[in-house]
N, C-alpha and C positions, 0 to 999 in steps of 0.2 A: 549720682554718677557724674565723674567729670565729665571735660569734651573731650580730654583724650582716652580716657575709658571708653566711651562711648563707642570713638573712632576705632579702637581696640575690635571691640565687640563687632561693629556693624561691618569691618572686614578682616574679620579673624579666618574666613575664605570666600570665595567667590560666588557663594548661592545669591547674595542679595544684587550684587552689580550684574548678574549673569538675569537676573528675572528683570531688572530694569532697562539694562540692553535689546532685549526680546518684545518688553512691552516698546521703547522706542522703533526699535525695528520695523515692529507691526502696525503700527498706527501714525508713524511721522509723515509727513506729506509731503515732506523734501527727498524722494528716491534716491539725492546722489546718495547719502547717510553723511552720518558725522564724521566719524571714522577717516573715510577716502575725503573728506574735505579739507581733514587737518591734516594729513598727508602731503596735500597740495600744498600747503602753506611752508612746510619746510624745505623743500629745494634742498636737499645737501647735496655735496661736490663731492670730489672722488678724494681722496684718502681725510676726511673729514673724522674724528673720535665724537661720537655721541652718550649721553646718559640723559636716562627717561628714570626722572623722579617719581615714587606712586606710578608703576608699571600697570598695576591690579592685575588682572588676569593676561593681560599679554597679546591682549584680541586687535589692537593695533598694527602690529606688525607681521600675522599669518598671511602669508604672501609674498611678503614684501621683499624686494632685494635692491638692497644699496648699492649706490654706486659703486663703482672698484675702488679696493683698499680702504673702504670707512669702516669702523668697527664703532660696536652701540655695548653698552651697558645697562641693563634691563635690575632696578631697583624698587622697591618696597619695604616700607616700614612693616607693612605684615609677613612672617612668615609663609604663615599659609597662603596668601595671595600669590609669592612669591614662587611655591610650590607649585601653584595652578600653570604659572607663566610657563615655568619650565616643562612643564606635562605635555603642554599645548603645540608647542613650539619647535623648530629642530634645534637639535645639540649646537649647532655650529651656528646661529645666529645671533648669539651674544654670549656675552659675561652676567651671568645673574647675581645681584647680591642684595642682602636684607641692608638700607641706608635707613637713617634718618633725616631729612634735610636740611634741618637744624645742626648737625656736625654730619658732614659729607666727607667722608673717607677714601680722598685722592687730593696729590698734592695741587699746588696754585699753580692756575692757568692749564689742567690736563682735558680740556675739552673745546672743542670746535660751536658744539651748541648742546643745550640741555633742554629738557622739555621734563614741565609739572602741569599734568592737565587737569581741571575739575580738582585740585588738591590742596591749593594753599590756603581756603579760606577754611581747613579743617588744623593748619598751622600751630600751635599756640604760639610762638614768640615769630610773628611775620619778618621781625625786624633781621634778627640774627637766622633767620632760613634763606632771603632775598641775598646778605650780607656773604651766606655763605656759599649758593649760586653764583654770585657775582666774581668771587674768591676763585673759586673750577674754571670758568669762563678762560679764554686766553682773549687778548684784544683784537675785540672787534667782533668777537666771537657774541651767537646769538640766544637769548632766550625764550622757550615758547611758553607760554602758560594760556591754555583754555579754562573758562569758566562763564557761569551763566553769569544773567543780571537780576536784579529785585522784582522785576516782571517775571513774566512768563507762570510756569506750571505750578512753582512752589507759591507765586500768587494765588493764582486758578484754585489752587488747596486751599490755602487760610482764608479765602473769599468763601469758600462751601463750609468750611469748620464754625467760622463767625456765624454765617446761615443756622448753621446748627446746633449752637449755642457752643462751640465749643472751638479751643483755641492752644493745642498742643507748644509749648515753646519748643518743639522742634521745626516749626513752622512758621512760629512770632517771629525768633531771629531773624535780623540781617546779614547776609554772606559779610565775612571782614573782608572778602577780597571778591571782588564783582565785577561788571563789566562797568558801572558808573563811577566806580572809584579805582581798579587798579591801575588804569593809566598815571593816576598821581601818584599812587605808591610806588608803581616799578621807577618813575622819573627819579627819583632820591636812591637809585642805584644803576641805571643803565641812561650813554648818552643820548638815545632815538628810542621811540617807544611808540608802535602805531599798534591797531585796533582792527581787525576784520570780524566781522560781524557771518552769523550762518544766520538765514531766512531758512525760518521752517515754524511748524506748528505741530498738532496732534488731532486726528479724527478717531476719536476712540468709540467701537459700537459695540464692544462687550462691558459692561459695566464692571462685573468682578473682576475682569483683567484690569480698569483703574484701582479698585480696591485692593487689590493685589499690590499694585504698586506704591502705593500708599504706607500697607505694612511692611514694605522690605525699606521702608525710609525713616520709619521711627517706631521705638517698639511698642506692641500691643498694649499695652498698659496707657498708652498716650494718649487712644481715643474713650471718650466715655460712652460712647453708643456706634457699632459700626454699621447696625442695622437702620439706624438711622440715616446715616450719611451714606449708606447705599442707595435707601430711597430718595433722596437728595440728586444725585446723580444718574438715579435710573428714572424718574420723573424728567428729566431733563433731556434723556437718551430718546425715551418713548416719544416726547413731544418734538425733538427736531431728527431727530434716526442717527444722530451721530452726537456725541459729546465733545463740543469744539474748544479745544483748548492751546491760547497761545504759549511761543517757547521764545525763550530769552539766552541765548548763548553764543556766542565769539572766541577770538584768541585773541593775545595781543603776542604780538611780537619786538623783543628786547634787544638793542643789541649794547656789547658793553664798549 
């Protein structure tokens, strides 16, 4: 299977980011959440046009209310994702529509700021997705993109898989877009590019609830023994009462 098949599948709807939401929620150590942090970061002005790239389920914006006169465009390349947003959501707080990033369907300069969160390192051609970002943008106009780094939890996995002889490539890989290298890549399309960083970790005391999270990230076939690296995990739980695991994720913020 490709990567974009993959991507296809693993959000063809909302069950897998909906059970890994839940496990973040319940075990992060950082109470503000993610969510209301990246909130903080964007600041938009009153009559401001926004589009959110890779919307997925729409759990961002339940609540929220823009400043006067800004209007948002709620996008995903999965339909079904797409479906969820709008389920979730009221009628009157956006435009919904199925995008691909790679060809973005509004003309040049029809946006104030856009936001691709946890999204572009699932990209296949980063070049012409940023290229076409950049193209929406109007000047001066801002870009958000969240994403983790090569530390944190999907370390904390392939440290325990290696333990147990075993080493899924959906785990080997490095993100193509991370927190150690997007600042260089957005630089070759936007002229200021900084970097905010979220402090947080995970205290997890249910085991299966990591195991759980594990299978909504690569499909079952990837591990060769899951009772294995349960006992891995729950040896681990039993000996310190919590399963401490660091997290690796930021925004950077773009402007054009």
């Amino acid at each position: 299977m490709n990567e974009t098949e993959a991507v296809k599948r693993q959000y063809a709807d909302d069950a897998n980011l909906a059970l890994r939401s839940r496990f973040h929620k319940q075990y992060s150590t950082n109470k503000q959440g993610l969510i209301p942090w990246m909130r903080e970061q964007y600041r938009f002005q009153t009559q401001e046009s926004v589009l959110e790239l890779g919307c997925g389920n729409g759990a961002q914006w339940e609540g929220v209310s823009l400043p006067s006169g800004c209007t948002l465009v709620l996008s995903d390349f999965s339909p079904g994702m797409l479906q969820t947003a709008q389920q979730r959501l009221p009628e009157d707080i956006a435009e919904f529509r199925v995008i691909d990033i790679q060809n973005i369907s509004f003309t040049d300069g029809a946006f104030d700021a856009v936001i691709a969160n946890f999204m572009l390192y699932h990209v296949p051609d980063m070049d012409k997705a940023l290229a076409e970002v950049q193209r929406v943008l109007k000047p001066g106009g801002r870009f958000f993109a969240a994403t983790n780094g090569s530390g944190g939890l999907h370390a904390f996995i392939r440290g325990a898989l290696r333990h147990c002889g075993m080493e899924p490539a959906a785990f080997a890989q490095s993100h193509s877009f991370r927190l150690q290298n997007g600042g260089d890549i957005l630089c070759r399309y936007f002229s200021r590019v900084e970097r905010a960083d979220y402090i947080d970790s995970l205290a997890v005391t249910n085991t299966q609830d990591l195991i759980g999270w594990v299978k909504s990230t690569i499909p079952g076939s990837g591990i060769a023994d899951w009772t294995r690296l349960y006992d891995h995990f729950e040896t681990i739980r039993a000996a310190d009462g919590v399963i401490a695991i660091p997290k690796e994720c930021g925004m950077f913020i773009a402007q054009k």
